[in-house]
MINUNU-854900 format. One record per atom (N, C-alpha, C): y, z, x; residue in three letters. Coordinates in steps of 0.2 Angstrom, whole numbers, padded with zeros to 4 digits, always signed. Atoms other than C-alpha are relative to their C-alpha. Layout:
! MINUNU-854900
YZXAla ...
***
This chain:
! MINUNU-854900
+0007+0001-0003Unk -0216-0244+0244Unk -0004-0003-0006Unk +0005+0001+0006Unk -0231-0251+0234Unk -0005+0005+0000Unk +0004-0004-0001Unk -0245-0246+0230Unk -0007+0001+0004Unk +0005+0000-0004Unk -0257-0252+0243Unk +0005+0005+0006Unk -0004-0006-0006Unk -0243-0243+0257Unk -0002+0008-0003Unk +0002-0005+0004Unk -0245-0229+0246Unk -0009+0006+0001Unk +0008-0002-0002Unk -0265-0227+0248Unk +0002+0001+0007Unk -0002+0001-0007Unk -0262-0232+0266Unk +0001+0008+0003Unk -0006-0007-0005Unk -0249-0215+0270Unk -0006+0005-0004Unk +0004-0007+0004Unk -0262-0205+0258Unk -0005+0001+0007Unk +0008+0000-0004Unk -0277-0210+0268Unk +0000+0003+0009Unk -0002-0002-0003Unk -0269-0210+0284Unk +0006+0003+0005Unk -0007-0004-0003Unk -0251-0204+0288Unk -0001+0006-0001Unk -0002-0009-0004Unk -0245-0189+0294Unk +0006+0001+0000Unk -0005-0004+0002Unk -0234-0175+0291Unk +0000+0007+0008Unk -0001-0005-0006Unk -0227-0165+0306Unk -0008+0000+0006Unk +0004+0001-0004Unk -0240-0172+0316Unk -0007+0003-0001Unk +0010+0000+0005Unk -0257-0169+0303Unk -0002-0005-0004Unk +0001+0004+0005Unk -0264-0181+0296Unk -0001+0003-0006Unk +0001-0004+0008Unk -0262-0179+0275Unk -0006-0002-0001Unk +0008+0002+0005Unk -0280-0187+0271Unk -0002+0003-0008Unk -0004+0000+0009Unk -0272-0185+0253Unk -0007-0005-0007Unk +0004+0005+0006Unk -0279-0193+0237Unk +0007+0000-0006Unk -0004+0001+0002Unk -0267-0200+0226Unk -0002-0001-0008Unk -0002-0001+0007Unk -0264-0199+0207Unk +0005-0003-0002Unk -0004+0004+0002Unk -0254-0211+0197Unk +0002+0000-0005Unk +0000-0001+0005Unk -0243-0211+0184Unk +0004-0007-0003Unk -0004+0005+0001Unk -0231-0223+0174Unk +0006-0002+0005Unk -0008-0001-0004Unk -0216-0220+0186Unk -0001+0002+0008Unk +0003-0005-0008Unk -0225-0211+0201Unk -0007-0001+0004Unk +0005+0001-0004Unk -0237-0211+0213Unk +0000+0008+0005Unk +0003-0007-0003Unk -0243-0192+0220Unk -0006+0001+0005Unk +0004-0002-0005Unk -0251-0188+0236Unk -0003+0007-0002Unk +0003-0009+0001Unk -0261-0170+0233Unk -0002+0002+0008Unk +0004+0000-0008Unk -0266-0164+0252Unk -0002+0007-0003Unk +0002-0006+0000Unk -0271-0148+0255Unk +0004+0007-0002Unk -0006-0003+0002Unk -0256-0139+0253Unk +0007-0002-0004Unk -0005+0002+0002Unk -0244-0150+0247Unk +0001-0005-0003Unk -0001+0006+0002Unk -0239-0163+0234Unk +0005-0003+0001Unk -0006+0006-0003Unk -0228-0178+0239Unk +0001-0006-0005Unk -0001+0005+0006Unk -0220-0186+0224Unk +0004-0008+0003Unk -0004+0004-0001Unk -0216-0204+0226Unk +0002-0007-0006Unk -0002+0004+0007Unk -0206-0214+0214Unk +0000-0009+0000Unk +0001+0007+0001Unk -0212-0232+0209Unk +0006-0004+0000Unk -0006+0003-0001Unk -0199-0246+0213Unk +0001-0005-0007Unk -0003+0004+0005Unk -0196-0251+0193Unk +0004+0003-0003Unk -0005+0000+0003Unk -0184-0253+0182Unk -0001-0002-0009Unk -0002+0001+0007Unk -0182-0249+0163Unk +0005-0001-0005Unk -0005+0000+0005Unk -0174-0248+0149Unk +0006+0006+0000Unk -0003-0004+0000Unk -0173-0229+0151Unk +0001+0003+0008Unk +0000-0003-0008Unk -0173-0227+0171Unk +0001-0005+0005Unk +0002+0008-0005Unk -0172-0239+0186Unk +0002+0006+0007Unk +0002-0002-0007Unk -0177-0233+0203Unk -0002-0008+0005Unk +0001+0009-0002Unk -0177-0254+0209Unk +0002+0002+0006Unk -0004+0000-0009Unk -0167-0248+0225Unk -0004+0004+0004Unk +0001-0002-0004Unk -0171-0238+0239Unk +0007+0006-0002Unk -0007-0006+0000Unk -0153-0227+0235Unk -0002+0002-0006Unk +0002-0004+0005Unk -0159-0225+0217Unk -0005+0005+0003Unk +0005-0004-0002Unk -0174-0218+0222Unk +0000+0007+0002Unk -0003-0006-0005Unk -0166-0206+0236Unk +0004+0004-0006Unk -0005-0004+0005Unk -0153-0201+0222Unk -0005+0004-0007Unk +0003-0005+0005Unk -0167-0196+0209Unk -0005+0002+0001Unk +0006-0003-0005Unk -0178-0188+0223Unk +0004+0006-0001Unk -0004-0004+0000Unk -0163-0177+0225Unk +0002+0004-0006Unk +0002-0005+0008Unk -0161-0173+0208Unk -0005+0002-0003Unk +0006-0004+0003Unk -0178-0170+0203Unk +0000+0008+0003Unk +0002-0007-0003Unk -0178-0156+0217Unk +0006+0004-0003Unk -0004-0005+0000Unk -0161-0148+0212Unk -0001+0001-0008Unk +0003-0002+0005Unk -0166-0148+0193Unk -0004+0004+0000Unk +0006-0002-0001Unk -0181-0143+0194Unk -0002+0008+0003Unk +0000-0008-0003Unk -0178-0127+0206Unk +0004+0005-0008Unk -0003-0006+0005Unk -0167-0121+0190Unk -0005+0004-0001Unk +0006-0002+0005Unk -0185-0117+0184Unk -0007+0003+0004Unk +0006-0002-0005Unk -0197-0116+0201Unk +0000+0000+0006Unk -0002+0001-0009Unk -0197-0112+0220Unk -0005-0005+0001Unk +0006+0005-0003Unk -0211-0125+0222Unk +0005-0006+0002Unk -0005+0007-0004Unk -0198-0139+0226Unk +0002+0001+0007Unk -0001-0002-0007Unk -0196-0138+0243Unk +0007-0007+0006Unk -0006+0003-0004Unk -0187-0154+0252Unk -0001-0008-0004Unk -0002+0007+0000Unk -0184-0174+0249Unk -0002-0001+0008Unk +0003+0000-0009Unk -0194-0181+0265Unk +0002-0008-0002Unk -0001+0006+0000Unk -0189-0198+0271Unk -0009-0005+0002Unk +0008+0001-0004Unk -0205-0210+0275Unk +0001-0007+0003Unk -0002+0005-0004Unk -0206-0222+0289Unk -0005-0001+0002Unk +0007+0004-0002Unk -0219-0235+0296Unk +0003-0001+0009Unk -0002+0004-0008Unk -0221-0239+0315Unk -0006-0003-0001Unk +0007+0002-0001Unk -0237-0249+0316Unk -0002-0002+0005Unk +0003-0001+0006Unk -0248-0245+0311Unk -0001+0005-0003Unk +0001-0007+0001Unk -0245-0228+0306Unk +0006+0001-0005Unk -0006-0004+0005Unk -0234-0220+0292Unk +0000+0007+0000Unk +0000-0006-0003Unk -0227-0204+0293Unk +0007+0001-0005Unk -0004-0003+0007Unk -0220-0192+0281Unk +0006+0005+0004Unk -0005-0005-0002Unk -0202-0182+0287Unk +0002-0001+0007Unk -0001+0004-0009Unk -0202-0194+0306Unk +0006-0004-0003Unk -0004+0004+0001Unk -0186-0202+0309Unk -0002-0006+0006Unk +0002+0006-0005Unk -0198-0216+0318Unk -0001-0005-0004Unk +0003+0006+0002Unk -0200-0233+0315Unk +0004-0003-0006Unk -0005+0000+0007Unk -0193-0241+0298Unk +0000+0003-0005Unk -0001-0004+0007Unk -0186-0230+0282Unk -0004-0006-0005Unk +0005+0003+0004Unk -0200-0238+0269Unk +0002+0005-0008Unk +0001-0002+0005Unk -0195-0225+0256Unk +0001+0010+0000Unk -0002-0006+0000Unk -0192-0205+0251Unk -0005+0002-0006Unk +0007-0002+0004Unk -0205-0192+0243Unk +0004+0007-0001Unk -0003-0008+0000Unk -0201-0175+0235Unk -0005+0004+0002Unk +0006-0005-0001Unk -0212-0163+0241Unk +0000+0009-0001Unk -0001-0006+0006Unk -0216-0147+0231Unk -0010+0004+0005Unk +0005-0005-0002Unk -0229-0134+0235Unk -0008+0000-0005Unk +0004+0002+0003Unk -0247-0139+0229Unk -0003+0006-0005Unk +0001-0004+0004Unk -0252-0129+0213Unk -0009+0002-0002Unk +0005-0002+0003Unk -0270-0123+0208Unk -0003-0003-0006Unk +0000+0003+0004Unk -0276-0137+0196Unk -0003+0004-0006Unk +0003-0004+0004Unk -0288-0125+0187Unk +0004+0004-0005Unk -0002-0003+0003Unk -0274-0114+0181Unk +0008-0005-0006Unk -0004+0003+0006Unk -0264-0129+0172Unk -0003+0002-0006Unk +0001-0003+0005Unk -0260-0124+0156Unk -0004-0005-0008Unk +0005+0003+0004Unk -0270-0138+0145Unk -0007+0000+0003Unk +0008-0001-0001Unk -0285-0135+0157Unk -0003+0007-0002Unk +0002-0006+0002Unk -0286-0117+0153Unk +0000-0002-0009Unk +0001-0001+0010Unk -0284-0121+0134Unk -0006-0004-0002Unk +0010+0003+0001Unk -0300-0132+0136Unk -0005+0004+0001Unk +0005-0003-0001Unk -0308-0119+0142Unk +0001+0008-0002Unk +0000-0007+0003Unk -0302-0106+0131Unk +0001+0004+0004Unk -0001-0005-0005Unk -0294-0096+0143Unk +0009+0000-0001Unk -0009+0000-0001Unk -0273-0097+0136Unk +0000+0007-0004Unk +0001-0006+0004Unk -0272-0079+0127Unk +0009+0001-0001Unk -0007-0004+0003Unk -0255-0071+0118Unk +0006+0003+0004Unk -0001-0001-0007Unk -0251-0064+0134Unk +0004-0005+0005Unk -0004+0005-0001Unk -0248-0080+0140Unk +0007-0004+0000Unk -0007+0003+0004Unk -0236-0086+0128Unk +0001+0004+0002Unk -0005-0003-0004Unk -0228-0072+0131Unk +0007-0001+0004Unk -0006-0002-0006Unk -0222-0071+0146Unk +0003-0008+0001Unk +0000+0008-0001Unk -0221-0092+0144Unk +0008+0001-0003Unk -0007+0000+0006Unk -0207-0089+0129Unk +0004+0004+0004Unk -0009-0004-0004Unk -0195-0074+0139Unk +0001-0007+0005Unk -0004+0003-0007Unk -0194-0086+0153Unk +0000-0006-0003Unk -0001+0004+0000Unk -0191-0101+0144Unk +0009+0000-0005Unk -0007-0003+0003Unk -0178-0091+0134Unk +0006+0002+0005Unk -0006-0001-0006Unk -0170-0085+0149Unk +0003-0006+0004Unk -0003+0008-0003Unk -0169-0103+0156Unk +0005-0002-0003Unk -0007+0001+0005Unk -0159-0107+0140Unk +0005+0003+0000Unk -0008-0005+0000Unk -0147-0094+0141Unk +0002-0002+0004Unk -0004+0001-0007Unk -0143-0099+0158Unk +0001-0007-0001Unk +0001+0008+0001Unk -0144-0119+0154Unk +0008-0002-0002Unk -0004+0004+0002Unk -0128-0129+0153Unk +0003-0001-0007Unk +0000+0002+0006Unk -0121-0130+0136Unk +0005-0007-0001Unk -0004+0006+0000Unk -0116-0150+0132Unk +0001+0000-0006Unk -0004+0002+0008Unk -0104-0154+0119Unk +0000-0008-0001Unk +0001+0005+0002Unk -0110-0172+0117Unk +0000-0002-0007Unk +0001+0000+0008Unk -0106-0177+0098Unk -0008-0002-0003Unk +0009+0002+0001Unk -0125-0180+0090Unk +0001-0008-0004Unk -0002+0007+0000Unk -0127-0198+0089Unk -0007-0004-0004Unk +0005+0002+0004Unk -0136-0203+0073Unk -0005-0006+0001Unk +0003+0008-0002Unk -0140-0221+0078Unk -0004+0001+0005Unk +0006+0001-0004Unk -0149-0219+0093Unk -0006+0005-0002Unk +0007-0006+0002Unk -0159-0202+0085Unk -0005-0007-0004Unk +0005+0004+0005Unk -0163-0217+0072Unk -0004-0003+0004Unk +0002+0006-0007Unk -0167-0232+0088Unk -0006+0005+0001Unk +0006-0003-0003Unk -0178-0217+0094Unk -0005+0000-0002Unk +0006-0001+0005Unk -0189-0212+0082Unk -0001-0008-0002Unk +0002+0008+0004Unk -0190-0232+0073Unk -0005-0004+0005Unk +0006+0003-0006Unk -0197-0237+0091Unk -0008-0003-0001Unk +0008+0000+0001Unk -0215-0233+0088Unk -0004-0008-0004Unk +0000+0003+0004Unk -0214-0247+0075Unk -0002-0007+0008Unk +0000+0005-0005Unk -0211-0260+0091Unk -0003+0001+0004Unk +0009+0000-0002Unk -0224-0252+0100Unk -0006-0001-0001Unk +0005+0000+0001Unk -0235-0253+0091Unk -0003-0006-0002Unk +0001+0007+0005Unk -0235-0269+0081Unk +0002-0006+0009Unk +0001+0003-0006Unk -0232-0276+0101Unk -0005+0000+0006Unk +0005-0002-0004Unk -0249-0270+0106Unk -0007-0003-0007Unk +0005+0002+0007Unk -0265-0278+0096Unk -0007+0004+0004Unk +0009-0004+0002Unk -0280-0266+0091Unk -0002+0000-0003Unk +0003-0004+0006Unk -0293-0262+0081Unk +0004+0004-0006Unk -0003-0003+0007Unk -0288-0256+0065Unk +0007+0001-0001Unk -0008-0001+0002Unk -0268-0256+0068Unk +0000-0003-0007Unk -0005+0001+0005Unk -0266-0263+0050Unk -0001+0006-0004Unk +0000-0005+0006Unk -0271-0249+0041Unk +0004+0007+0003Unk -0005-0003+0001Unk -0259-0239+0050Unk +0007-0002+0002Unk -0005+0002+0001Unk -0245-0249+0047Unk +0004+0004-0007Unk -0003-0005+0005Unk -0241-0239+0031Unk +0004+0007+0002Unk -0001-0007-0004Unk -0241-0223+0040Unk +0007+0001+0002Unk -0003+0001-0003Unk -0229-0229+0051Unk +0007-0001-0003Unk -0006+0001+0003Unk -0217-0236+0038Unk +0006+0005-0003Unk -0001-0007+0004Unk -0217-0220+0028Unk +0003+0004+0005Unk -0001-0004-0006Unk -0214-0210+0044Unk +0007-0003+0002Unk -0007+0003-0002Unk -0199-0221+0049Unk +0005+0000-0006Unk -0004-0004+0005Unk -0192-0218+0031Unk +0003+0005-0001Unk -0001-0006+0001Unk -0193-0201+0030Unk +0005+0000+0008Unk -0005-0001-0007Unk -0185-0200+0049Unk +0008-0002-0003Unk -0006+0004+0000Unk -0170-0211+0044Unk +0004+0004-0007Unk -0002-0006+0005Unk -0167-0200+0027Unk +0000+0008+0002Unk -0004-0008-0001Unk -0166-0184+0035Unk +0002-0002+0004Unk -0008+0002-0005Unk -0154-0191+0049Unk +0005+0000-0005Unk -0006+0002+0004Unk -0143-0198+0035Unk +0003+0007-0003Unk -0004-0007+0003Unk -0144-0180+0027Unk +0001+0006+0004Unk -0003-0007-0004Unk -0142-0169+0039Unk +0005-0001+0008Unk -0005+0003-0008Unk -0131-0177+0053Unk +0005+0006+0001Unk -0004-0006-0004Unk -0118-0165+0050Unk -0002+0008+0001Unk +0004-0008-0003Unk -0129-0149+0051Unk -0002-0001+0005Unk +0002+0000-0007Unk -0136-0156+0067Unk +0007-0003+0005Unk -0004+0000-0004Unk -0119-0160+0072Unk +0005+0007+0001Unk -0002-0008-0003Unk -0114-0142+0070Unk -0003+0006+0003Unk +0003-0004-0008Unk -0128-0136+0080Unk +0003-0001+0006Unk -0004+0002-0005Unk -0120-0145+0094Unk +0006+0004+0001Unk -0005-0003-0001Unk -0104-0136+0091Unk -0001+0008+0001Unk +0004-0007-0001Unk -0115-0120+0091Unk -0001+0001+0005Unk +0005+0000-0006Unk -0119-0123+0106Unk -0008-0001+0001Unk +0008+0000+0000Unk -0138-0126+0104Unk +0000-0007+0003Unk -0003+0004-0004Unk -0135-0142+0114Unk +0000+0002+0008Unk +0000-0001-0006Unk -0140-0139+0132Unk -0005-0005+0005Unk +0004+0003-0003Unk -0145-0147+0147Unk -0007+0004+0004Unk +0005-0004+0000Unk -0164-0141+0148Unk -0007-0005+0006Unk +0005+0002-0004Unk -0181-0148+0154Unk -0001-0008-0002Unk +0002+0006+0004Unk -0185-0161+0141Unk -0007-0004+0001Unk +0007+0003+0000Unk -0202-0164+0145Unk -0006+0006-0001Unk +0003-0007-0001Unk -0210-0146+0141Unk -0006+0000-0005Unk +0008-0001+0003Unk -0229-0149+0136Unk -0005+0003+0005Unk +0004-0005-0004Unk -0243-0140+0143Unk -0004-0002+0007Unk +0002+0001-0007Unk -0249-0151+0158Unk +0006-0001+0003Unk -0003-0001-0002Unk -0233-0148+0164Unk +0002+0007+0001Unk +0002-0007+0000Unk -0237-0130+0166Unk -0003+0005+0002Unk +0006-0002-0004Unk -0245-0118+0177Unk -0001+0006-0003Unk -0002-0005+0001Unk -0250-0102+0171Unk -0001+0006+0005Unk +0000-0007-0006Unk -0248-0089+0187Unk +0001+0006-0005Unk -0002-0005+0004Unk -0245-0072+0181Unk +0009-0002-0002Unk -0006+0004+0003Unk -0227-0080+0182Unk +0001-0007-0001Unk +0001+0007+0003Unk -0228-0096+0173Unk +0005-0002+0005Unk -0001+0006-0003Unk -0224-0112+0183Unk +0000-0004-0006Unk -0002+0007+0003Unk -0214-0124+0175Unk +0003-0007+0003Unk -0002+0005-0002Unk -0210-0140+0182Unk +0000-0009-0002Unk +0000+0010+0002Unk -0207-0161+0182Unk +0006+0000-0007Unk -0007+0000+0007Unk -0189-0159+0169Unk +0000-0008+0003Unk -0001+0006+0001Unk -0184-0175+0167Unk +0007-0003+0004Unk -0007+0001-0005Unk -0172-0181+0181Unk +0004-0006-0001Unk +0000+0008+0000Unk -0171-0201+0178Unk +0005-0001-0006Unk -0005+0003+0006Unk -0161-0199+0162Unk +0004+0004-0005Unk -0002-0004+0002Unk -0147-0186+0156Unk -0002+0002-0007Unk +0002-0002+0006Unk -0150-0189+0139Unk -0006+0003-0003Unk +0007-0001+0005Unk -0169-0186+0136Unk +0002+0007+0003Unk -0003-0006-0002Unk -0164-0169+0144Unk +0005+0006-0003Unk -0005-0004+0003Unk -0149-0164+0136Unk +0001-0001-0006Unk +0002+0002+0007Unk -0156-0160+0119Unk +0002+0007-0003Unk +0004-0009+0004Unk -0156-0146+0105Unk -0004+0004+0002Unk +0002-0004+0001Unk -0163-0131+0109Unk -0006-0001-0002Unk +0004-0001+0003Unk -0176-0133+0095Unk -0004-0005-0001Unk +0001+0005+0000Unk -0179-0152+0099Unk -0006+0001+0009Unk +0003+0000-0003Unk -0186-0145+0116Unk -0006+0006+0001Unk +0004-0004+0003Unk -0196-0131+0108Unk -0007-0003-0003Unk +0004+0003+0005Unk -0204-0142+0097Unk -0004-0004+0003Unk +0005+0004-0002Unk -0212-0152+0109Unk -0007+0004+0003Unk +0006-0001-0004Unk -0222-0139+0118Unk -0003+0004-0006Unk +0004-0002+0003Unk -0226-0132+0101Unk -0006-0006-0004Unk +0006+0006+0001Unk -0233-0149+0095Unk -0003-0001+0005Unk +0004+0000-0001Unk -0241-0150+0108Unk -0007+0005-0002Unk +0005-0006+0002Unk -0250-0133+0106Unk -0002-0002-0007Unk +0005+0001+0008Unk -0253-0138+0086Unk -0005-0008+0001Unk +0003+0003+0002Unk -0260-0153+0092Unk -0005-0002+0002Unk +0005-0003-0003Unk -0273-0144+0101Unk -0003+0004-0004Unk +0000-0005+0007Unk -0276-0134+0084Unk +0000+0005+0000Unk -0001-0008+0001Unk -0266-0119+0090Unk +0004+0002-0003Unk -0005-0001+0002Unk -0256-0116+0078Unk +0004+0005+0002Unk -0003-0006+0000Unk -0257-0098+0078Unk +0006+0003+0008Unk -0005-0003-0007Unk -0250-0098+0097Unk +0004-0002+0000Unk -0007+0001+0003Unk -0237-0109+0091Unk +0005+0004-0003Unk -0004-0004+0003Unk -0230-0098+0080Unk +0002+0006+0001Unk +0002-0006-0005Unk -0234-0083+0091Unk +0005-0002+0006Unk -0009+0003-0005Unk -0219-0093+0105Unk +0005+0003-0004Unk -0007+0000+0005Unk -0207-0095+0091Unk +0002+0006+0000Unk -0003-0007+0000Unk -0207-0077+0090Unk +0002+0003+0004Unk -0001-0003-0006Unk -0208-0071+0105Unk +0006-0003+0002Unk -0006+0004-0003Unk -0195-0084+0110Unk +0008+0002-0002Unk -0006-0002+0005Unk -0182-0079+0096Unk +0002+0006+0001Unk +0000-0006-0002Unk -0184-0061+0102Unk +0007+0000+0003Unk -0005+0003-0004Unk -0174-0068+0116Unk +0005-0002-0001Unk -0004+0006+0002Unk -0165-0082+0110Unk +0000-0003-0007Unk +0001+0005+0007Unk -0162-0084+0091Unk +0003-0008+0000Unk -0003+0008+0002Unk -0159-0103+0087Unk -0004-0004-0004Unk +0001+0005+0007Unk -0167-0105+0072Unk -0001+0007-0003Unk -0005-0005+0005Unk -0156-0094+0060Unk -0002-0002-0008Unk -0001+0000+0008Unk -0160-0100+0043Unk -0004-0006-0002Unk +0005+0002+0003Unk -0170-0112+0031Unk +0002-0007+0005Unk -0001+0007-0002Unk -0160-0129+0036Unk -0003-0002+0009Unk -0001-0001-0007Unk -0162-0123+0056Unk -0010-0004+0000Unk +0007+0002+0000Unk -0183-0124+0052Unk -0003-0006-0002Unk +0003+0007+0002Unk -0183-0139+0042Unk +0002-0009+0006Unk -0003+0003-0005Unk -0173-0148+0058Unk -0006+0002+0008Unk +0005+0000-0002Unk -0188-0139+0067Unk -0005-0007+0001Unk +0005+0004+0005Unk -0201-0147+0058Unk -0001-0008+0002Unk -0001+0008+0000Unk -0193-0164+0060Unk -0001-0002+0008Unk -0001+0002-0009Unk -0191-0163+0080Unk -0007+0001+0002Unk +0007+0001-0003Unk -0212-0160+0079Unk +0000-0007-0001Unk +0001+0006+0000Unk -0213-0176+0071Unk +0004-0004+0004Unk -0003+0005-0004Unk -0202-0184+0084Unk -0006+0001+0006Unk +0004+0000-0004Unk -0213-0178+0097Unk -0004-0001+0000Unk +0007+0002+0001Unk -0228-0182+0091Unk +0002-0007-0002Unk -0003+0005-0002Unk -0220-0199+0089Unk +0001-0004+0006Unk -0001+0001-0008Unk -0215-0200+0108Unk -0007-0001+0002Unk +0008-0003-0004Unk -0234-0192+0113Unk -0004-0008-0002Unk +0004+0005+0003Unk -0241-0207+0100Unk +0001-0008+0004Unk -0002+0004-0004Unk -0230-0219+0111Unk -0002-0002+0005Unk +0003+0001-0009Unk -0234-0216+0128Unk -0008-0001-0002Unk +0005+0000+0000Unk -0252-0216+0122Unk -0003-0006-0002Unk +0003+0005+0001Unk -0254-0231+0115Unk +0004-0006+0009Unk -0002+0002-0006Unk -0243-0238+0131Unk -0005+0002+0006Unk +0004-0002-0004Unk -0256-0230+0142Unk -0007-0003+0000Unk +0007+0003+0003Unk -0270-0237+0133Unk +0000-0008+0004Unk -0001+0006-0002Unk -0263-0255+0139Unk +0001-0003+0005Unk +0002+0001-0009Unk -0263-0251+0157Unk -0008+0003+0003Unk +0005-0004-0003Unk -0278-0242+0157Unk -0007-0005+0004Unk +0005+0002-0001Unk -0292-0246+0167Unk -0006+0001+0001Unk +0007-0001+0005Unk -0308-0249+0159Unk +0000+0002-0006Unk +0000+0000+0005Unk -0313-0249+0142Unk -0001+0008-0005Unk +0002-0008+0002Unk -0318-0231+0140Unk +0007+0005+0001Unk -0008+0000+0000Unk -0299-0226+0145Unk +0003-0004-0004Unk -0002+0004+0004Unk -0292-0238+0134Unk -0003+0002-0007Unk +0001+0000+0007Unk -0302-0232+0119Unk +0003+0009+0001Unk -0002-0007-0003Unk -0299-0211+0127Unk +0009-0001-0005Unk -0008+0001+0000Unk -0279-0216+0126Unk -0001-0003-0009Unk +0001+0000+0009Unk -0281-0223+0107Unk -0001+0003-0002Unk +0001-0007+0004Unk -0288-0208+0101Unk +0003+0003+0001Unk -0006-0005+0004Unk -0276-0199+0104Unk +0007-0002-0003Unk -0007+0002+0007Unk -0261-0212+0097Unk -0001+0003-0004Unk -0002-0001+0007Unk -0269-0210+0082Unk -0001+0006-0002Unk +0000-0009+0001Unk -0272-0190+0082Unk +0009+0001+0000Unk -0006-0002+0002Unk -0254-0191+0085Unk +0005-0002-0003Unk -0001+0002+0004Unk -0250-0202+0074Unk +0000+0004-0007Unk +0002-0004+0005Unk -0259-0191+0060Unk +0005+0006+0000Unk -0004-0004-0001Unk -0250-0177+0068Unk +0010+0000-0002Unk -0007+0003+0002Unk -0233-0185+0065Unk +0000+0000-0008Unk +0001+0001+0007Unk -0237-0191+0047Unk -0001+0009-0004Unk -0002-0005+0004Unk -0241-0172+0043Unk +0007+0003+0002Unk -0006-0002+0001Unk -0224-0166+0047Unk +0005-0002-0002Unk -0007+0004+0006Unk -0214-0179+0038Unk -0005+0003-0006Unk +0003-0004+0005Unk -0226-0172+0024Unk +0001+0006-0002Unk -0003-0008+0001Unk -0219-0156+0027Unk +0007+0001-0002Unk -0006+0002+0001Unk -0202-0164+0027Unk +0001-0001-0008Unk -0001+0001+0006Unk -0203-0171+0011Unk -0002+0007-0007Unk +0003-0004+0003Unk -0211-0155+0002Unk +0005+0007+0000Unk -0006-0006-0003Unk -0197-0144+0009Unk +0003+0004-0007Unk 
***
């Protein structure tokens, strides 16, 4: 589908014979219907480097897998609907007229209780993490353990990225953090070199499993039993990481909302459950997996900035590259200091 068919089935197609009079939200890869009850995720027909949904059979195939991932973690998943047009009409789960495309459809969540809109409103408490940490620990214990060797060279390709992002976007002030950048992509390439075979013996430890891989806090709901959803279906490896590579992300997020102390406040809580970080090397491997994340976050941010529309969005999406840039740059500072 595009994205005018898309508005079109929001505004007026139907589902079991109701119209959805939806509003759509759009992301890099997606396109979301919100109705009253229910969201209808549908996947954009591009193709990347790290995913391709070009076909009508991709799509079907990582519709299917979104949902069976994903319930590891939440009954909101509910079915893969097909979508067909008769004209003039689109209709969501009708085997009428022509197959146009397939939607996940998940059970609509209460946006007030996402968990970075509660932390804007001062409303995330200890409590939270909590009960956040046991069930992300219990996830993991049950989670797949992959014996994938750890593969220095694309850890290096990953983290280096940012550089080719960045220097292939023109803004205000990129030259002055050009340094930043360098240093950061330094230090990254010197602790791979020095610790590949300690992070290739976590792997043999088993810390190595197939997990969520996208776990920050607007992926989050907090009900009394946290809702976690949207794991990463499109690409086994961003997914099947370290343990402490998938930790790291939602506590950088949380430091980079400047909660530390609830970051710390996980860890613990988390460990109670699930120790997986045993000793000094385990935390300095921590450390390092913030600075990747706030790397990623700094990526997608500047890439958002270049789609965005209007200038007030495009400056929005900047500010926080470079927060997470600064972000990044403090934990190789931590790195080096160790």
């Amino acid at each position: 589908m595009n994205e005018e068919q898309v508005h079109a089935l929001a505004r007026s197609g139907f589902y079991r014979g109701v119209p959805l009079k939806g509003r759509v939200i759009e992301t890099h890869i997606s396109w979301v219907i919100l109705t009253r009850q229910f969201a209808f995720k549908i996947k954009k027909p591009v193709k990347h480097t790290f995913l391709d949904f070009s076909t009508l059979a991709m799509r079907k195939l990582y519709c299917e897998k979104e949902v069976t991932l994903n319930r590891r973690l939440s009954n909101i998943y509910l079915d893969v609907l097909p979508i067909h047009y008769k004209a003039p009409v689109f209709y969501l789960g009708k085997e009428r007229g022509r197959l146009l495309d397939y939607a996940v459809q998940m059970k609509k969540m209460r946006a007030a209780l996402r968990m970075d809109v509660l932390l804007a409103n001062k409303r995330v408490h200890r409590l939270h993490i909590k009960a956040l940490a046991k069930k992300m620990a219990l996830f993991h214990q049950q989670a797949k353990v992959v014996s994938t060797p750890f593969d220095k060279a694309q850890a290096k390709a990953d983290f280096n990225d940012i550089g080719q992002v960045f220097n292939g976007h023109a803004f205000s002030g990129k030259k002055k953090y050009a340094l930043l950048l360098e240093r950061a992509v330094e230090v990254s390439n010197r602790f791979l070199d020095e610790n590949e075979a300690f992070l290739q013996t976590r792997v043999e430890k088993g810390f190595q499993r197939d997990v969520h891989g996208d776990l920050h806090m607007a992926n989050i709901f907090l009900y009394k039993d946290p809702v976690i959803f949207d794991c990463i279906e499109f690409n086994d490896t961003f997914r099947q990481i370290d343990l402490l590579n998938e930790l790291a992300f939602f506590c950088m997020d949380l430091e980079a909302h400047g909660q530390f102390e609830l970051s710390r406040y996980f860890i613990e809580c988390y460990q109670a459950h699930l120790p997986c970080m045993e000793n000094a090397p385990d935390k300095y491997v921590f450390t390092y997996y913030k600075a990747y994340r706030a790397n990623v976050r700094a990526k997608v941010s500047v890439l958002n900035a270049f789609e965005a529309n209007g200038i007030a969005e495009r400056e929005r999406e900047m500010g926080k590259a470079v927060r997470y840039l600064h972000l990044m740059n403090h934990y190789c500072q931590l790195l080096f200091l160790r």
